[in-house]
N, C-alpha and C positions, 0 to 999 in steps of 0.2 A: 393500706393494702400493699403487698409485699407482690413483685413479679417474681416471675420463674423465666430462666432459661431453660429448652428442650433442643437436644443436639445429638448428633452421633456421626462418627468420622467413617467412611471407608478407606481403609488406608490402599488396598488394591486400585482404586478409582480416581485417588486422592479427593474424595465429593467429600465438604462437610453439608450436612443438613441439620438445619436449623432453624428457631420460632423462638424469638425474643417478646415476650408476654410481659410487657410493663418496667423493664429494662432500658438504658442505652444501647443506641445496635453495638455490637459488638466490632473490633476494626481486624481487618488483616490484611497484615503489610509483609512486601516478599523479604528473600534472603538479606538484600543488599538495601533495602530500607529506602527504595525508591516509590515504589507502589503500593497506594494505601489502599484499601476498600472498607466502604463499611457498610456492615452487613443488618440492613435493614428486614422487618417484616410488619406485618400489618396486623398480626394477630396481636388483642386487647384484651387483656386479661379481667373478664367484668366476673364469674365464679368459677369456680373451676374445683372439681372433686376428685377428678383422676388425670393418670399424666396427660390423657392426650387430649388434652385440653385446643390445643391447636393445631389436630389432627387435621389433613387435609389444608392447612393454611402455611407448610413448610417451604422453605427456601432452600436453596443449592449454592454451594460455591465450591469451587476449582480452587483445591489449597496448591499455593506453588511450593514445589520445595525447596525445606530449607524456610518456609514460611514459620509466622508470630501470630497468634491469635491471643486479642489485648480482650478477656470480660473487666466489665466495669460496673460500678453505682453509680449513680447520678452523682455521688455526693462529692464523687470527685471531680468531675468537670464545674459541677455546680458551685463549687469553691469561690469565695469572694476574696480578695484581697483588698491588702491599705486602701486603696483608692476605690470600691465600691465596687471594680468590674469581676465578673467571673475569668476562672481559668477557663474553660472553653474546651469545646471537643477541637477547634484549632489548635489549640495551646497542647495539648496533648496530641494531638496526631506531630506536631511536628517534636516533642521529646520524643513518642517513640521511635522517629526516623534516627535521632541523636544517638538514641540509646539502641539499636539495633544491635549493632556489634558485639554486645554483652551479651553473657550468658542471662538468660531470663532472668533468674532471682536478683542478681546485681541488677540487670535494665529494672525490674519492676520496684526494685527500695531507693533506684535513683529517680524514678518517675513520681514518687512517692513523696519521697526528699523535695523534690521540688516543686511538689505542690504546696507542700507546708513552710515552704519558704515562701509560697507565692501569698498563702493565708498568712502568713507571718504572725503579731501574735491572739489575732481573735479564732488561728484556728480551725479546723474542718467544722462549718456547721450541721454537718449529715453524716449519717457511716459511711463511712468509706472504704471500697473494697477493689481490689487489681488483682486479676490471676492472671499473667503471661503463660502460653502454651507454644511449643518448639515443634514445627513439626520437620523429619529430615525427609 
């Protein structure tokens, strides 16, 4: 079974709203790549026929500016490497601080790069998918 992400930004408010249904919470970390959040919710994605599946189960977060919003698959924290351990929502929360600096596309093919160095050669076992979002 496949989750969904349901989200919508006010940029007047700077509020993102959001309901991670079968997902990793998604992270967001400010300008300067000191402060991580991650953006949990409760809503479980057991059928779902229209969007708002997790209507009434939405979350709130204070984007800062100049904020990074990291979506993710499991399949990338889920990463195994040589030695049997996963890469880890740790393991990535601290490349994204590395890679802040970067403009999105370059941070998110170096966070990328570095996962499959970390899989080294057996590889992503999962799909793996990163969208970095810039907000000013």
């Amino acid at each position: 079974m496949r989750g969904s992400l349901q989200s919508s930004y006010d940029a007047s408010q700077r509020d993102l709203t959001y309901c991670n249904a079968g997902h990793p919470a998604p992270i967001l970390i400010d300008a300067d790549g000191q402060r991580v959040a991650s953006l949990t919710s409760q809503c479980l994605l057991i059928a779902a026929t229209t969007a708002e599946h997790c209507t009434g189960q939405e979350h709130h977060a204070e984007v800062p500016r100049g904020g990074r919003l990291a979506l993710y698959t499991d399949g990338l924290i889920e990463t195994f490497g040589r030695e049997g351990r996963q890469w880890g929502a740790q393991h990535l929360n601290k490349v994204l601080r590395e890679t802040r600096p970067l403009p999105a596309e370059e941070a998110a093919d170096g966070i990328l790069a570095r996962a499959a160095e970390f899989a080294g050669d057996g590889g992503f076992q999962d799909d793996v998918t990163l969208i970095l979002i810039d907000f000013s």
